[in-house]
N, C-alpha and C positions, 0 to 999 in steps of 0.2 A: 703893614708894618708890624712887628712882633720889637721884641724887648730880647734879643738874639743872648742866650747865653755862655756861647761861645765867644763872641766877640763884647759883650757888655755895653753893647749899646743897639738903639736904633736903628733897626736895619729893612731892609725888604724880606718881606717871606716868603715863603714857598709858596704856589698854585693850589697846590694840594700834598698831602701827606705821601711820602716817598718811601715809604716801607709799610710792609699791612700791620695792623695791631696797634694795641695800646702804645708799643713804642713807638712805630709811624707816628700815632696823634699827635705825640707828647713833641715829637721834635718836630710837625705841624706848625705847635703852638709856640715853639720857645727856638726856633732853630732860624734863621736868616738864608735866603741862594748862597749870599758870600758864602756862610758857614760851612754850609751842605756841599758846596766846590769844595773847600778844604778837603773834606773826609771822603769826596770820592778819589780824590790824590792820593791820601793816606791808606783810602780801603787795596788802588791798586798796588800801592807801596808793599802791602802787607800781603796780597793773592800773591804779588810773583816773587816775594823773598822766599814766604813760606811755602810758593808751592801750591797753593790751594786749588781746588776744584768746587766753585761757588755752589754749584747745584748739590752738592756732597750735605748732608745732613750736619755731619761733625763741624765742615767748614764753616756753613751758612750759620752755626751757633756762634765757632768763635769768633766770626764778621760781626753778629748780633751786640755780643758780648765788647766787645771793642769798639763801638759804636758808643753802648752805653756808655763806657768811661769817653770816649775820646768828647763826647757834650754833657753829660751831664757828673763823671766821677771828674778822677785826677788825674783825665788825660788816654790818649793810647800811645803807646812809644811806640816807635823804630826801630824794627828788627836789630835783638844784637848783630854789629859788626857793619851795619847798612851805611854803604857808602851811595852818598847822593852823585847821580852820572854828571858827569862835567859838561859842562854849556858848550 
């Protein structure tokens, strides 16, 4: 059980830390499954608006970087103009 920061409460944690490095650890310790589902939604949200190629040096920062905000800053937003697909 961690103290999930994205969701602000009690939740289940991770197994193990889901990214290498200090930022893996950190959202280890502070990150819930629920959470970490959220942002792998978000993460695809963001490869196939923008296009990304994950293994790409430049991309795998701004994933990094949008990661941080999407738990621990004010968020990651949705690509301008992102229309969610209809049910």
């Amino acid at each position: 059980m961690v103290n999930c920061v994205k969701l602000g409460r009690k939740a289940e944690g991770l197994k193990m830390p889901p990214y290498p490095g200090p930022l893996g650890q950190r959202i280890f310790e502070n990150v819930s499954q629920e959470a970490w589902k959220q942002w792998l939604g978000h993460q695809t949200t963001l490869i196939n608006e923008y296009r990304l190629t994950p293994y790409e040096p430049k991309a795998r920062k701004f994933l990094e970087e949008e990661m941080e905000k999407f738990f621990f800053g004010a968020g990651s937003t949705k690509p301008e103009g992102y229309v969610p697909p209809s049910q």
